[in-house]
LOKOL-607398 format. One record per residue: residue in three letters; x, y, z of N, C-alpha, C, O in turn. Coordinates in steps of 0.05 Angstrom, whole numbers, plus 5000, padded with zeros to 4 digits. Atoms other than C-alpha are relative to their C-alpha. Layout:
<drenses>
AlaXYZXYZXYZXYZ ...
</drenses>
This chain:
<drenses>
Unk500450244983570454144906498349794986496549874970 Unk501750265012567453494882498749835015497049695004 Unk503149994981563453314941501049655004503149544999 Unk499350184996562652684960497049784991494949865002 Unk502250105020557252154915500349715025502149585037 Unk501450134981552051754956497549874981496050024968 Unk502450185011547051184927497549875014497549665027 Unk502650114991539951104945498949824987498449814963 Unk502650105018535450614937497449905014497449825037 Unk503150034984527850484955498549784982498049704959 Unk502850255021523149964945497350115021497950215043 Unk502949914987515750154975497749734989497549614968 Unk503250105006509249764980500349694984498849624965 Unk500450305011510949024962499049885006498649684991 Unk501950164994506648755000499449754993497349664984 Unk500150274999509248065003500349824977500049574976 Unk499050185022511147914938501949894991503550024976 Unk497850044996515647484939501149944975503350034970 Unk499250185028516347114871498850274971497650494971 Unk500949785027515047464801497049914996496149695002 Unk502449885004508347694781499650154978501450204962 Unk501649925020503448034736500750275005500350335029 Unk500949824988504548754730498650134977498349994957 Unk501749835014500549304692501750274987502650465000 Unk498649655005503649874643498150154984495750104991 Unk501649835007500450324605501650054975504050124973 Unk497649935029502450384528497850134986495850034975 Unk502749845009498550964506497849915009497849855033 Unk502450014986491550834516498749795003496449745008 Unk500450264991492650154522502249895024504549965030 Unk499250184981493449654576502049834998501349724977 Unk498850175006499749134577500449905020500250045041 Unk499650114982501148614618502949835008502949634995 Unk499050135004506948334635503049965023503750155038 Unk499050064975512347954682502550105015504750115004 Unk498649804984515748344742501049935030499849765044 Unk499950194967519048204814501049845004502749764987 Unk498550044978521347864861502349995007504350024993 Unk498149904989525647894909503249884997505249935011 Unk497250205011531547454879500550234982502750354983 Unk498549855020531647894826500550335011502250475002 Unk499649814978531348474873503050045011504650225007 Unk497250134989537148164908501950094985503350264996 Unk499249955031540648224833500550215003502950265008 Unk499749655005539948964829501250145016502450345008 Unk499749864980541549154899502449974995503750164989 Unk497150035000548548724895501550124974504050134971 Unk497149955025551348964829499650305006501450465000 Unk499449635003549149724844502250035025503650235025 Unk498849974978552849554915503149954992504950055005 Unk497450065013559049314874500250194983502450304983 Unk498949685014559049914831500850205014502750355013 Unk500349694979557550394882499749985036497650015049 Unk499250174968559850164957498850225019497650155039 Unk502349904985556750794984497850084993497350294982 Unk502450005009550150624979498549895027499549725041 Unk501750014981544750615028496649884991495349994973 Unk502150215013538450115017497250085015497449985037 Unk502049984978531550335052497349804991497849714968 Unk502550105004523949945048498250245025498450285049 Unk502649844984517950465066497849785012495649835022 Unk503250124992513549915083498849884991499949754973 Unk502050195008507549535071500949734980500049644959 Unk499050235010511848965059500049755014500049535002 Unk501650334982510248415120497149894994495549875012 Unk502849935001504148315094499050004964499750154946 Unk501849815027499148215031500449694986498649704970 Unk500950255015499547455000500849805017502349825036 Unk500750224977498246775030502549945009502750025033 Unk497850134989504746485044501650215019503150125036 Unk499349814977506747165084497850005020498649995043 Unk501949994985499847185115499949795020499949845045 Unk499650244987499946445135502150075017501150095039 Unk497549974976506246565175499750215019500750205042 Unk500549904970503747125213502950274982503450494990 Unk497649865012510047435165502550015002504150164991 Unk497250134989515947015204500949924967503349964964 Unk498850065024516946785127501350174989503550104982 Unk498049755017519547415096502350055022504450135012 Unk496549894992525447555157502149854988504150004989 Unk497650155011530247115126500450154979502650264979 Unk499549965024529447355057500450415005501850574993 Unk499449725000529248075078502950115018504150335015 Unk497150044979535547995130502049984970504250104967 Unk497850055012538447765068501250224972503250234958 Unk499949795023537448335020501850325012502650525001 Unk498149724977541348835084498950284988500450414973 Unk500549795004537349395074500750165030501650045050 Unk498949824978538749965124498650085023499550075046 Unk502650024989531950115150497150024989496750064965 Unk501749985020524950125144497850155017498250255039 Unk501749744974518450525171496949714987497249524972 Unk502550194993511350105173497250144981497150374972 Unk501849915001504350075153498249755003497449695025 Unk501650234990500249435141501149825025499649705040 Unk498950124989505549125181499049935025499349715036 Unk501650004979501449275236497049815011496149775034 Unk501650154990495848845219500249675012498649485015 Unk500250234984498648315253500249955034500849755047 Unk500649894973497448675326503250125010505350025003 Unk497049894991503449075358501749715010503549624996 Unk499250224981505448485404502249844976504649824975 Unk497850265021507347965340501850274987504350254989 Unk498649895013509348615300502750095008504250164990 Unk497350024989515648695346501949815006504249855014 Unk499050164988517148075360501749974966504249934964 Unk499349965030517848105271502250195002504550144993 Unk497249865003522248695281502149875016503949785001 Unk498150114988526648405334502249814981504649804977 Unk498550215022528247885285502250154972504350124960 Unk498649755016530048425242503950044999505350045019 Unk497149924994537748575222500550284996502750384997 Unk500249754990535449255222498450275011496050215007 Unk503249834988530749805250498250104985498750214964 Unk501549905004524549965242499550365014499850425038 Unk500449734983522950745255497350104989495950004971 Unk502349994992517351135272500550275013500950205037 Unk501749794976516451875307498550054999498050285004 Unk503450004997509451745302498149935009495850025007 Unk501750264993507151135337501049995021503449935024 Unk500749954976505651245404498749735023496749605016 Unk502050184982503250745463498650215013499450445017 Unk502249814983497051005500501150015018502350215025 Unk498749924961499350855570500750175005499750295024 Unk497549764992505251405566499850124984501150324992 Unk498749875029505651695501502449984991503350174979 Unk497649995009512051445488500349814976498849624972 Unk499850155018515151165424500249784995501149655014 Unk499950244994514950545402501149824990501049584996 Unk498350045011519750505354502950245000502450445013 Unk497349855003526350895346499650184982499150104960 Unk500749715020525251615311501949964983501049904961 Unk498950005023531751585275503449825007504449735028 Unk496650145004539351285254502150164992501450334975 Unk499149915023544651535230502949814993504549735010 Unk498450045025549251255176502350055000502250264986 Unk498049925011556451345172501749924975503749784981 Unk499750075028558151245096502350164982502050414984 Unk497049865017564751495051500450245025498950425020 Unk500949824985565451955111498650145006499150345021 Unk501749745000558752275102498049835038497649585039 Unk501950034982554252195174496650104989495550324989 Unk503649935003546452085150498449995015498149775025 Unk501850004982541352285193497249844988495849964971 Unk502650115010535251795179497650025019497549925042 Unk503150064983527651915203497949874983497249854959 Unk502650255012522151445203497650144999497150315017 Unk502749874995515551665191497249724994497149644971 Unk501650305007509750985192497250184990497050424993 Unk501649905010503151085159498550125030498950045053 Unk501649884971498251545207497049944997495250045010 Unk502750035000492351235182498149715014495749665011 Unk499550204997493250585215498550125029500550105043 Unk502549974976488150795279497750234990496250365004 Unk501849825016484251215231498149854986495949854996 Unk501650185013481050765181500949694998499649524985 Unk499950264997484050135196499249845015499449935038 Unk500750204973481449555238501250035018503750025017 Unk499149834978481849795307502449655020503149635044 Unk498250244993486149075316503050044998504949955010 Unk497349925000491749405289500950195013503350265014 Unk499149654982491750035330499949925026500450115040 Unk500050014973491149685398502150005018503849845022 Unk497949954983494550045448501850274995503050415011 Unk498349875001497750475414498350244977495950214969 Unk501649755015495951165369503350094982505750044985 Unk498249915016498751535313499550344986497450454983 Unk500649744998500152225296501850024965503449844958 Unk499349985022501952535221503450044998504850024978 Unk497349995007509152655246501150314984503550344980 Unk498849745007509853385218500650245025501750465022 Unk500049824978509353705289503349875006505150035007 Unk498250144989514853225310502950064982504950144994 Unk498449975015519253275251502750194999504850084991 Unk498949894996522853865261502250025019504550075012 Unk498850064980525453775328502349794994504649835003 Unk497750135011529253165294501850124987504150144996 Unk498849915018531453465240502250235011504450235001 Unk498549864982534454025288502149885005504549905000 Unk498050214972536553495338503349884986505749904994 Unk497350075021541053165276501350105002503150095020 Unk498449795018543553675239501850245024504150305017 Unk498449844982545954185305500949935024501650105041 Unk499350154973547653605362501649814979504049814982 Unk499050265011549053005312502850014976504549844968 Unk498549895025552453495256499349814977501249794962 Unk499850245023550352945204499550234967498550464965 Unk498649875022552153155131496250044975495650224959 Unk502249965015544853035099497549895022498049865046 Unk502049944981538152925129497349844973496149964954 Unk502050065018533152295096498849965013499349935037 Unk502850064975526152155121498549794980497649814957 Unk501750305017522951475099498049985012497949965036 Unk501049884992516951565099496249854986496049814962 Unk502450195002509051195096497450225012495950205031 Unk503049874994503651765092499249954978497149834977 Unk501549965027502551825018501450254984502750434996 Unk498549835008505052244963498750244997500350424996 Unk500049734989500552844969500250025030499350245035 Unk499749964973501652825044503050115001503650335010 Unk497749945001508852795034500850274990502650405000 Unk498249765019509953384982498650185021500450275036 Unk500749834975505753815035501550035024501850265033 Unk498749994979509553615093503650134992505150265007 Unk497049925014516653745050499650374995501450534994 Unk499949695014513854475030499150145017498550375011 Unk500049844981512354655104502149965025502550105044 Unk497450004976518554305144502550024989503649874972 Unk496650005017525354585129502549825004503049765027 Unk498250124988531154205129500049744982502049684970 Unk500050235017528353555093502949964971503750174960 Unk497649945020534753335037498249874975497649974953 Unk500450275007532052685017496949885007496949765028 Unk501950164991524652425021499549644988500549574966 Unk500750364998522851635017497650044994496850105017 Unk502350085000515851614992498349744996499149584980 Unk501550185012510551134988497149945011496050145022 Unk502850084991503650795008497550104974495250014973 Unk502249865025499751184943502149754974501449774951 Unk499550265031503150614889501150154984500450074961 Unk500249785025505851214847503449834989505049674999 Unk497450075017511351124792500650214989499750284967 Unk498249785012515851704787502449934990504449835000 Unk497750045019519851674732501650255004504050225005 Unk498249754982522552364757499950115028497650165033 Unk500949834984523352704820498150195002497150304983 Unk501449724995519353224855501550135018502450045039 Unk499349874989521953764874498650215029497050375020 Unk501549794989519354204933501350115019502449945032 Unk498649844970522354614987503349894998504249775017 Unk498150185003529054354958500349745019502149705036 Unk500550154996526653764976500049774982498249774966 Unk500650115027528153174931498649755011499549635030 Unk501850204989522352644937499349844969498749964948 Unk500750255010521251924900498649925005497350055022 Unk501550234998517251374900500349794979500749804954 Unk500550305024516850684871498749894999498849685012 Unk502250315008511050324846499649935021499550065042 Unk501350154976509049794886500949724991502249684970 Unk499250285009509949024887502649854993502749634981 Unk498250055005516648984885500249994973501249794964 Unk500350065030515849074813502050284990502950294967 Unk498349745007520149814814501749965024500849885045 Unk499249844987526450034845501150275003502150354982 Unk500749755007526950694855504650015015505949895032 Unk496850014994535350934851501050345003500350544990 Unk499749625002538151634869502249945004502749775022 Unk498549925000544351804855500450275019498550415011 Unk498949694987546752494900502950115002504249965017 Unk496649884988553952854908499450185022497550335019 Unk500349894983554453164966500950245006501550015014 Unk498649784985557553874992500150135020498250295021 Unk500449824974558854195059496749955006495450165007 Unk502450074988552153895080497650024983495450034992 Unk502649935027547553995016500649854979502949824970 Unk500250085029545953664958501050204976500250424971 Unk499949745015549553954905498849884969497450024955 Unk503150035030545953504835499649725010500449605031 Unk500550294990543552854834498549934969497950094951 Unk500950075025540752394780497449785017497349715041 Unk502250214987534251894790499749794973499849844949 Unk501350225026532351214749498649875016499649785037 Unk502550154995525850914763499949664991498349584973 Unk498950265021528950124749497749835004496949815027 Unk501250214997523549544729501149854996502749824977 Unk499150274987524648934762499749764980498149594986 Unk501950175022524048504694500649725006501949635024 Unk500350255003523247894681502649854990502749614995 Unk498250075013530147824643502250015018504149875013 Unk498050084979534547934710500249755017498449665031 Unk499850154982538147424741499649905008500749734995 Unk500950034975535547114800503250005023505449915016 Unk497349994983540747254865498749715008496349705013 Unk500550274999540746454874500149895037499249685046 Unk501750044979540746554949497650065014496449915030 Unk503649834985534246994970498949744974497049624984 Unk501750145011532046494907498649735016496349645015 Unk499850314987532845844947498650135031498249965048 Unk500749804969530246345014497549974985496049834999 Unk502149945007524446444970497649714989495149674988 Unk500650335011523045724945498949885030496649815037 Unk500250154976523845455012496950215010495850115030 Unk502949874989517145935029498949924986496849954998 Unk502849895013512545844979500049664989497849564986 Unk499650375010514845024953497749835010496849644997 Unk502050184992509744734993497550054997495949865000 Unk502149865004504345174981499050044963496950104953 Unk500049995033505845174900498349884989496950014974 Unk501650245020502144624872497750074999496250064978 Unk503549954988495444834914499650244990497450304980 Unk502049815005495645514898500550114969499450304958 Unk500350015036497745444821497849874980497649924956 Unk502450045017490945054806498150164989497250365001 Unk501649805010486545344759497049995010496349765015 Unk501549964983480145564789498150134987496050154999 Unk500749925022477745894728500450174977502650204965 Unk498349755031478346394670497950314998495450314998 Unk501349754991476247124676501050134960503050104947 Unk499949865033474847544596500350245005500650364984 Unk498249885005477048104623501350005022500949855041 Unk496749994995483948344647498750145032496950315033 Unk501349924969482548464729501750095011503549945016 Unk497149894990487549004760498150225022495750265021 Unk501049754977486249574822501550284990502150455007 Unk498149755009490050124781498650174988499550264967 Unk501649775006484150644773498449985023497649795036 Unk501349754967481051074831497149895004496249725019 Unk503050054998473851084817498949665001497349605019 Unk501450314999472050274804502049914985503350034969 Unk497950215017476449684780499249714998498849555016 Unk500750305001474849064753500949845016499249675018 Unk498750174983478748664800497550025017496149815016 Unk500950014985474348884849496349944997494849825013 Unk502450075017467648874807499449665002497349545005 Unk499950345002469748094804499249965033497449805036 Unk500550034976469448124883498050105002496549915005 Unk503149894995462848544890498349784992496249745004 Unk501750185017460047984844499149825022497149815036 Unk499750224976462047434888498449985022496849815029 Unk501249954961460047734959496650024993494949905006 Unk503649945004452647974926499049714981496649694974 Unk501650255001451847254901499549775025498349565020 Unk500650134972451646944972498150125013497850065036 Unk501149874979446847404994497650114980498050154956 Unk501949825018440147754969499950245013498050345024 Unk499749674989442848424991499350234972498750144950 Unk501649785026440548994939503350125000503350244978 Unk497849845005448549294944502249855018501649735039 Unk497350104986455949074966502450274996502750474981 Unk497349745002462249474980501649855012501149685030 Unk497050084985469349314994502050264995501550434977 Unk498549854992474949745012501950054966502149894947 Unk498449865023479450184958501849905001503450085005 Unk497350084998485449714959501050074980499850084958 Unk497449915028491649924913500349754995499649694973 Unk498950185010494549214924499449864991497149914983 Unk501750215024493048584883502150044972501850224955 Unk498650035030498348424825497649924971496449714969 Unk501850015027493948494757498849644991500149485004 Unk501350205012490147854725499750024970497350034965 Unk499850045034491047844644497649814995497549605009 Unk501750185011485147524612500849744997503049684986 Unk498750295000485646814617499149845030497349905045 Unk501150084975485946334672500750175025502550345025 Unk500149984979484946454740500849795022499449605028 Unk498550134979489346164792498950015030497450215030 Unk500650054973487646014877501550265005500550465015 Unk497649784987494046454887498750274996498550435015 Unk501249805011490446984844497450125028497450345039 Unk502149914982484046984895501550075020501550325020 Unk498149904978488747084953501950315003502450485019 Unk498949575001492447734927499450154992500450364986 Unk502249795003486347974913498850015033498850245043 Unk500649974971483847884986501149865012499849665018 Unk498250124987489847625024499849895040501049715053 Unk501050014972486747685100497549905001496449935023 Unk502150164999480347245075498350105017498349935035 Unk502349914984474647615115497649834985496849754963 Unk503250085017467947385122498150104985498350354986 Unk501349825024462947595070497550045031497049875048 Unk501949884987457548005113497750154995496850184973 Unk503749895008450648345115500050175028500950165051 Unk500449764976448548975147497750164977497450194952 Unk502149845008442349365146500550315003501550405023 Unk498849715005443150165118498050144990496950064970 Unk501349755009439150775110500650064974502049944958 Unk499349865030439351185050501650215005503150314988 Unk498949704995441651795088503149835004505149874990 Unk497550164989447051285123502449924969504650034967 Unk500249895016448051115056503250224977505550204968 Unk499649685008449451825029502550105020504550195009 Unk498449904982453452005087502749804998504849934995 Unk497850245002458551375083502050114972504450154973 Unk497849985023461151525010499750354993500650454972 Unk499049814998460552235024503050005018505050125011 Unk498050074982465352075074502849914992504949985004 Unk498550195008469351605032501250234970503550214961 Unk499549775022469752194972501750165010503650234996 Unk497849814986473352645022502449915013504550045013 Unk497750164997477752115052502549994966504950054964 Unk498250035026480351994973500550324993502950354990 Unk500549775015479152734948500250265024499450485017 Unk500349764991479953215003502050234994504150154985 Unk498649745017483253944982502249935034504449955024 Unk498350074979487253785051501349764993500049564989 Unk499550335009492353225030500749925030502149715032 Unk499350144971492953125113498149895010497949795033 Unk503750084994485352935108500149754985498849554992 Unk500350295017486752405052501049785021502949815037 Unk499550104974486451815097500349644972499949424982 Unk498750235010488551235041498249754982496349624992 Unk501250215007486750744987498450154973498750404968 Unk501749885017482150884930497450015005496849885025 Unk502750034986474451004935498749764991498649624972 Unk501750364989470350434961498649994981497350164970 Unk500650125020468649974917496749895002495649765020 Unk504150034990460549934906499249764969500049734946 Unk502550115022455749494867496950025009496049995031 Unk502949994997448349584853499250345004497150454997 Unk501349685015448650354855501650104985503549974977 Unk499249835021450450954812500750275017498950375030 Unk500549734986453251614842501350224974502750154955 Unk499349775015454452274806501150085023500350045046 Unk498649854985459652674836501450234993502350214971 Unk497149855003464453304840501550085010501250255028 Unk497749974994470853274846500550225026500850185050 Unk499549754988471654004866498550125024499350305039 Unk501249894973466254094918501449985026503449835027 Unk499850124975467054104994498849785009497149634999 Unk501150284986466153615041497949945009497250095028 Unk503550014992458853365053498950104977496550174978 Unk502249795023457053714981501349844971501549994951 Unk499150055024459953254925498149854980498049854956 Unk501450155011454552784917497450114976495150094984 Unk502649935024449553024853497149814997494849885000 Unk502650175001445352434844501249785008503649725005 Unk499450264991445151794875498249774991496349815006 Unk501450244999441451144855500249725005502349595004 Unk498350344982441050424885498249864969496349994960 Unk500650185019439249914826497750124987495450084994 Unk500449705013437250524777498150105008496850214990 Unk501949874974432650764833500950255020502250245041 Unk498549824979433851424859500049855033498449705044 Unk500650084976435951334927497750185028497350405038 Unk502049814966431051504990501349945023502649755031 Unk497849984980433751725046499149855033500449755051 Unk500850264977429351375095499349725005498849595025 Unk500350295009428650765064502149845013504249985018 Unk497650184991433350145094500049784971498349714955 Unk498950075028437349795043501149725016500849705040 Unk499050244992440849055053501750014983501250014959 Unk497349975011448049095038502149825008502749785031 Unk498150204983453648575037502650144997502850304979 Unk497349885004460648795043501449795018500349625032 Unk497350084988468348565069501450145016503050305007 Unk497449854972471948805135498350315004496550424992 Unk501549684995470449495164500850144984500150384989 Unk499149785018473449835110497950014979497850214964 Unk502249985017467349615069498150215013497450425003 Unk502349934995462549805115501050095031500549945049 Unk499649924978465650305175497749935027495349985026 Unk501950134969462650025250497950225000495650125002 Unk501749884992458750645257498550074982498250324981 Unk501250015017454950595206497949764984498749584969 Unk501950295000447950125201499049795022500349785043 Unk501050164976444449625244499849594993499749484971 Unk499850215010444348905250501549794979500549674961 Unk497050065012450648635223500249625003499149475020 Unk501050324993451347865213503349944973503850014950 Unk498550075014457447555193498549694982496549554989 Unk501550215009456046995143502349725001504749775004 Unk498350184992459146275149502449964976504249794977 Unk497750115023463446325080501350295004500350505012 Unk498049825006469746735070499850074971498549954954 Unk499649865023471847225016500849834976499649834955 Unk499150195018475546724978497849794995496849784973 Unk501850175013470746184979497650064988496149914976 Unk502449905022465646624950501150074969499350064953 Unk498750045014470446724896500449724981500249684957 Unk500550145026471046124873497249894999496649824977 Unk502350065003464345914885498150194975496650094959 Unk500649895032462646564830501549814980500249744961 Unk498850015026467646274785498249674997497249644975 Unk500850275007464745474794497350084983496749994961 Unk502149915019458545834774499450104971497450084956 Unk499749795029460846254716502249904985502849924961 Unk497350145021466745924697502150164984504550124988 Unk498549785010469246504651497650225005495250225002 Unk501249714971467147154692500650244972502250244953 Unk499849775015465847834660499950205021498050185037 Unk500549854981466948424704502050304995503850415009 Unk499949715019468149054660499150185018497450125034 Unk500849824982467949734695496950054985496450024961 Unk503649934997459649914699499850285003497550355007 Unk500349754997461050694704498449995030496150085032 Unk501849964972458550634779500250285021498450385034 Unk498949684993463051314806500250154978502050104962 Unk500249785020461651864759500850294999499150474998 Unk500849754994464752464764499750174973500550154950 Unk501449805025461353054728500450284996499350404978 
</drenses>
C-alpha cells in the first residue's frame, strides 16, 4: 500500500512581524546577523508548497496578534486581512489575549478560520470559549485537529488578560478528544496545535496516547529535526516569522507510516507574494517614516536569545534605573524582540523591544521579598516539572548578582545574593524600578508609584544621553 501523503506546515510565535527583520544565527561560537520574514514572503512559500502539494494543511500556534506597534496600535484589526489572506486552517492563542477576551473575539470573528482551545474556560459556567477541535477532509484523509492555547495566560500574565475567564494545561481534557475523534469521528490522523511550550509539550505527548502530530511553540525553539516521543512526532519553528516549519507524512490505515521534516528560513532572497505585500504596505506606510528615524547607535549587538541575561534587555534596565534613584530594576524574561546588530538604533527598534509601552515604576522591597521573588522566578524557568515551567526566560535584573543551581529544588537554588556588590540583607528595604507585573509580581513589596514616562521614552531619553550605548552581558545570573 502507498498510503496516502499529507503536507504540514507551522509558523509559531511571530508576534506581529509583519515586514522583514533582524534575525540571530549562531555560526559556531559566533553571532550573525542577518535579514528574515515577513509575511509576503511567507505568502511565497505557503503558495508554491500548495501548488506542489494540494494536500496540504497550514496551521499558526499563536502569539501572532500581537508584539510591534503597527499591530498594537490597531488593537490587532491590522493583521486580519493579511492573515485571511495567507488561508491557514487554524490557530490556538496566547498573547492574543492581551487585548481582553471581549476585542479578542470580536478579532477572531473576523477570522476566515478558527481559533481553538480545550483549555479556556469562562468563570460564570465553565464552559469553552473557543471550539476544542476541526476536522479536515483532505485527499480523502479526515484530520482530527485540537487546539491547545497557552495555560499561563491567568498565571503570570496581567490579570487584564485573564478576565473572566481561566485556563487549564489541557492534558486532563485531551484524551476525551482524541477518543471522541478517532472512535465517533473515525478521522484518519489526530494533530494538536498547540501553545504550552516545548518541555510541556514532549511531557504531555509521552503521557496521552493517541497524539500523531504535535504543533509546538511559545519556547522560540528551532528544530531542525523532529522529536520523537510516544510515537508522537513534534516540531517547532523559531519565532518571528523568520522559520517555517514543513512536515511531510504518508499516511496508512490511520497511522503515520514515515515522514520527512525541513526547518525552511524565511530569507531575504524570496519573492515577495505581491498581494499580502501591498496588505502589508497598506499597514505599516504611514507609520514608516516615524518609526525608521534614527534615535541612536548601540556598540553592542542587542538580542533576547540567552536565558540567564541579554543585552537587549541590559539596554532596558539601563533606561528604567536612569529615571529613577532606585538601587535595582527588573523586567520580565521576554523571548520576543527581533535582534539589533551594532549600529544604529531605530524608534521601530524601541517598540519591538517593548511593544505595549508600560510605565516605568518604583516599588519598595525587602531583601527576603527580594530572595523569595527570583527564587520564584528560578523555578518558573527551571522547574524539574515542565507543567510548573510557567514561560519566558528569567527576569531580567540590574544592580544585583545571584549565584545559583540549576539542579536544586524549589526555594533552595539561590547560593549567594548581592545588591550593588553588597551582600543582600534580608530585612533591609531596597528601592526598585521595574516594567508591568511581570517585572515586579503584585504581591510582592509596598508602595508602588507609577512614574509619568513610559518604557519607550526612557529609551530614548538613555540613548539622547549616551548616544552610542554599551550594554554587554555583566554576568548578573550565575549558575554554579
Amino acid at each position: 500500500m502507498s498510503g496516502t501523503d499529507l503536507t504540514i506546515l507551522q509558523m509559531n510565535d511571530s508576534h506581529g512581524y509583519l515586514d522583514i527583520h533582524q534575525e540571530l544565527f549562531w555560526d559556531g561560537k559566533h553571532a550573525k546577523y542577518e535579514l528574515t520574514g515577513g509575511y509576503s514572503r511567507i505568502a511565497t512559500i505557503f503558495n508554491e508548497i500548495k501548488k506542489e502539494i494540494p494536500n496540504t494543511l497550514i496551521f499558526d500556534c499563536g502569539d501572532t496578534i500581537h508584539g510591534t506597534y503597527p499591530v498594537v496600535k490597531t488593537n490587532g484589526k491590522a493583521m486580519i486581512p493579511i492573515l485571511n489572506q495567507l488561508d491557514f486552517d487554524a490557530m490556538t492563542a496566547h498573547w492574543e489575549f492581551a487585548y481582553g477576551l471581549d476585542h479578542f473575539k470580536v478579532l477572531v470573528k473576523n477570522l476566515n478560520y478558527p481559533m481553538l482551545a480545550i483549555n479556556c474556560y469562562y468563570k460564570s459556567n465553565n464552559k469553552l470559549v473557543f471550539e476544542p477541535f476541526i476536522i479536515k477532509e483532505v485527499g480523502g484523509l479526515r484530520i482530527g485537529i485540537i487546539g491547545i492555547a497557552a495555560t499561563i495566560v491567568d498565571k503570570v500574565m496581567p490579570s487584564s488578560f485573564s478576565k473572566g475567564i481561566y485556563f487549564t494545561l489541557g492534558n486532563k481534557e485531551l484524551p476525551y478528544h482524541i477518543e471522541k475523534l478517532r472512535n465517533d469521528e473515525k478521522v484518519d490522523l489526530i494533530l494538536v496545535i498547540s501553545h504550552l511550550g516545548f518541555p510541556q509539550e514532549m511531557k504531555l505527548a509521552n503521557e496521552v496516547e493517541g497524539i500523531d502530530v504535535l504543533l509546538s511553540s511559545h519556547t522560540h525553539n528551532r528544530l531542525y529535526e523532529p522529536a520523537i516521543i510516544n510515537d508522537t512526532i513534534i516540531i517547532q519553528s523559531g519565532c518571528h516569522g523568520s522559520f517555517i516549519g514543513r512536515l511531510n507524512i504518508n499516511i496508512i490505515g490511520g497511522r503515520v507510516s514515515k515522514f520527512n521534516h525541513q526547518l525552511i528560513t524565511v530569507k531575504e532572497s524570496i519573492k515577495p507574494d505581491p498581494q499580502v505585500e501591498e496588505l502589508v504596505d497598506r499597514v505599516i506606510k504611514h507609520d514608516r517614516e516615524w518609526l525608521n528615524q534614527v534615535v541612536g547607535y548601540t556598540n553592542t549587538a542587542l538580542n533576547r536569545n540567552t536565558i540567564l541575561e541579554s543585552t537587549m534587555d541590559n539596554f532596558l534596565l539601563k533606561s528604567i534605573l536612569a529615571e529613577n534613584e532606585a538601587q535595582i530594576a527588573f523586567s520580565n524574561g521576554w523571548r520576543y524582540g527581533a535582534p539589533i546588530p551594532i549600529g544604529e538604533i531605530t524608534l521601530n527598534d524601541l517598540y519591538n523591544i517593548i511593544p505595549v509601552n508600560p510605565p516605568v515604576s518604583t516599588v519598595e522591597l525587602t531583601g527576603k521579598e527580594i530572595w523569595m521573588m527570583m527564587e520564584e522566578n528560578l523555578e518558573h524557568t527551571f522547574s524539574r516539572d515542565p507543567y510548573k515551567q510557567m514561560g519566558g526566560y528569567i527576569k531580567r535584573c540590574m544592580g544585583l548578582n545571584i549565584y545559583f543551581k540549576v539542579e536544586n529544588p524549589k526555594w533552595h537554588r539561590i547560593q549567594e545574593f548581592f545588591i550593588q556588590g553588597k551582600r543582600l540583607q534580608m530585612d533591609k528595604t531596597y528601592q526598585a524600578a521595574y516594567v508591568t507585573s511581570q517585572g515586579v509580581p503584585n504581591n510582592y513589596g509596598k508602595n508602588r508609584k507609577q512614574k509619568d514616562i513610559h518604557a519607550v521614552e526612557a529609551l530614548k531619553n538613555y540613548l539622547n544621553n549616551e548616544n552610542h550605548i554599551n550594554a554587554d552581558l555583566l554576568g548578573t545570573i550565575i549558575p554554579i
